[in-house]
Steps between C-alpha positions, in 0.01 A plus 500: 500500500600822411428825680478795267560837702274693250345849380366592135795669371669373204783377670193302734368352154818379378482231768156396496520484105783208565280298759210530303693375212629219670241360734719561780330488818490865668355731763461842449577672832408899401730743621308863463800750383277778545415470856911400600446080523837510354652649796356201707804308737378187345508605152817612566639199582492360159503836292749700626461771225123572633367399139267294395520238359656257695423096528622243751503142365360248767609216313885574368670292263800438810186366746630719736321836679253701323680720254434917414596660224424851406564721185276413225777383260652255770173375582435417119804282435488333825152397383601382163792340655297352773205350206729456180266777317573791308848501554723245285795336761758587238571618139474805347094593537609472869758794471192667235252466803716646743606797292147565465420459845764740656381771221210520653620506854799750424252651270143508391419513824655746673450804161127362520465563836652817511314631202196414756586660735567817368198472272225425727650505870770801530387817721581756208553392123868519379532501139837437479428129705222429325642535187812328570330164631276490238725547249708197603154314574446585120829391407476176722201386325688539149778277634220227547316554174822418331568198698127326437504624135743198474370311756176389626583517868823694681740212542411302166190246401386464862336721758726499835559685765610867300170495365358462805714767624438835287159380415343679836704776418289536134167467647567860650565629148257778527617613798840519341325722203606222269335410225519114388338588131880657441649136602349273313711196633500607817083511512482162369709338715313661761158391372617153441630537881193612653271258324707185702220372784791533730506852467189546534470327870806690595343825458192422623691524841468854442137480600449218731734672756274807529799723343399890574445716172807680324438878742842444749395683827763714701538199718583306158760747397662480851569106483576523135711799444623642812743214604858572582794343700329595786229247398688226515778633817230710691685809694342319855715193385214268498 
């Protein structure tokens, strides 16, 4: 049994996408971002980096104690490790996969979530930020309609874990003022993505955990955007 440390973010999705795919047996454990669960001692314990998502694997592959992992691109190779899915052991789609993988991590990611931020949560607009993030968001998304133009999935033939990956990150597109029509690739990779029953019961997560609407609150913004060293070594040294 798995226990998925979980909220509806994209980086949230990448993992339930996996152990829908693979009939893995899971429980989602929700961890509310917005109202500081991620702060929690506990969750601490086995996410050090107070970010969802994190897993801990009651059943490891050594028989030993339950094992955590955290950071959604550890947590995806573990799994495919773990099940023999979506990840080859060796050869060269492995090293394909894994570029893939840590693009998104190192990449897509991050310049989509800052182009968020400063699109539709920042105090004041700043031209110069948004402009900047979505012009490498833009960019980004050219660098994977080249890749599928020759290939019907990121790492080759198959869907693995890099699709699974910077797929979340797409379903955001309009929030990232992108437009798929100008990718052509890109949008139907991503239809023939969201069509797969697995992703559909991974995002229907979304709802079942009673996720509050898009408005972030002031006590939102204070868990999500005012951490800094002193969130994680408090000045009363506790």
């Amino acid at each position: 049994m798995i226990e998925l440390y979980y909220w509806p973010t994209p980086n949230g999705h990448k993992i339930t996408l996996f152990l829908e795919e693979t009939g893995l047996p899971y429980r989602i454990v929700p961890v509310d971002i917005g109202r500081g669960a991620q702060f929690a001692p506990a969750f601490l314990e086995i996410a050090p980096n107070n970010r969802i998502p994190a897993i801990v694997d009651h059943r490891p592959a050594d028989g030993g104690e339950p094992l955590s992992v955290f950071e959604s691109g550890a947590i995806l190779v573990y799994l495919a490790e773990k099940t023999g899915r979506f990840l080859p052991p060796e050869g060269r789609t492995r090293v394909r996969t894994l570029e893939w993988l840590f693009w998104q991590v190192g990449g897509l990611g991050p310049m989509a979530g800052q182009a968020h931020h400063f699109l539709h949560y920042a105090p004041e607009r700043c031209a110069y930020a948004e402009k900047r993030y979505l012009d490498e968001v833009s960019r980004l998304y050219a660098v994977l309609d080249r890749r599928l133009e020759r290939h019907p999935f990121l790492a080759g033939e198959d869907y693995s874990i890099a699709d699974m990956a910077c797929y979340p990150w797409i379903v955001s597109h309009a929030r990232q003022n992108q437009d798929l029509a100008a990718f052509p690739a890109l949008a139907r990779w991503f239809r023939a993505i969201a069509e797969r029953p697995a992703t559909v019961r991974a995002y229907a997560w979304k709802d079942r955990i009673g996720r509050r609407g898009a408005t972030v609150d002031e006590e939102a913004r204070r868990h999500l955007f005012g951490q800094s060293a002193v969130t994680v070594r408090p000045a009363d040294g506790s």
